[in-house]
C-alpha positions in Angstrom: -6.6 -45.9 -39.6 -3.5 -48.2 -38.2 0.2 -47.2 -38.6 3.0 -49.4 -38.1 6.5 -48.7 -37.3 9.3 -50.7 -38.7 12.7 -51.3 -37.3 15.5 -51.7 -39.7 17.3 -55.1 -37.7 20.9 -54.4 -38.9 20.8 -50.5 -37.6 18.6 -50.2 -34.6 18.1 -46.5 -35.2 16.6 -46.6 -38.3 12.8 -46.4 -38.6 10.1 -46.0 -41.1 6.3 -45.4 -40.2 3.6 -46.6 -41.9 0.5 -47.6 -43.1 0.0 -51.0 -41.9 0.4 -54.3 -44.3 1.4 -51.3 -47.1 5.2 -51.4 -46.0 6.3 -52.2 -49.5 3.6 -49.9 -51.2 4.5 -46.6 -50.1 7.9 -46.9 -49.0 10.6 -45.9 -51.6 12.9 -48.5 -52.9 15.9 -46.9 -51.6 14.9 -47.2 -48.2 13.7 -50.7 -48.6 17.0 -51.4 -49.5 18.9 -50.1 -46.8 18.4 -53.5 -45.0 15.8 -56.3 -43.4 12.8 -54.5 -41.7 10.9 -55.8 -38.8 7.2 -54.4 -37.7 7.4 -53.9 -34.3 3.5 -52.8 -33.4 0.5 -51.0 -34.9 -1.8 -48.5 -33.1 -3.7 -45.9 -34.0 -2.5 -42.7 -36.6 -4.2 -40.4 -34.2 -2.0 -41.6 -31.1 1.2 -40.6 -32.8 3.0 -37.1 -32.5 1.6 -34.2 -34.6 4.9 -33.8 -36.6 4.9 -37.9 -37.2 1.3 -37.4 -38.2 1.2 -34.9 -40.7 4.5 -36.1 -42.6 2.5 -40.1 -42.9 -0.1 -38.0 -44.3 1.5 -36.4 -46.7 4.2 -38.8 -47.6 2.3 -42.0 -47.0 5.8 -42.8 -45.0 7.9 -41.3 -42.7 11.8 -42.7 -42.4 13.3 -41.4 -39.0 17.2 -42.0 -38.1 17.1 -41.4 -34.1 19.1 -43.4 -31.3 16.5 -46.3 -29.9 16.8 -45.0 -26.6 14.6 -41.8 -25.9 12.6 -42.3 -29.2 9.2 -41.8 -29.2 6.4 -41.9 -32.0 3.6 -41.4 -30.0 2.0 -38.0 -27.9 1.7 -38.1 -24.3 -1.8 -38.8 -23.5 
């Protein structure tokens, strides 16, 4: 399975991962709202961090506020 993570373009430090081409399916209205959202890649669920992991699993989303520099979805291979 493929994730995406989207960049809110207004505030560079917001993020929400996701399933890919189900942005507007899983993620709640109130964070769709908070502005426009650009995909910035897709890879593969099992390359990102356990923590990221687990919460797209069981949230279907995951919306992370973190400064863009430093950041990092996926584990060290």
């Amino acid at each position: 399975m493929r994730y995406a993570p989207w960049r809110a373009t207004d505030v560079k430090d917001r993020y929400v991962l996701g399933y890919c081409d189900r942005f507007y399916n899983y993620v709640p209205h109130e964070v769709c709202t908070r502005g426009m959202w650009q995909m910035l890649d897709t890879s593969e669920v099992v390359r990102l961090k356990p923590e990221h992991r687990h919460a797209l699993a069981s949230d279907s989303c995951v919306y992370v506020e973190a400064h863009t520099s430093g950041f990092e979805f996926e584990a060290e291979r």
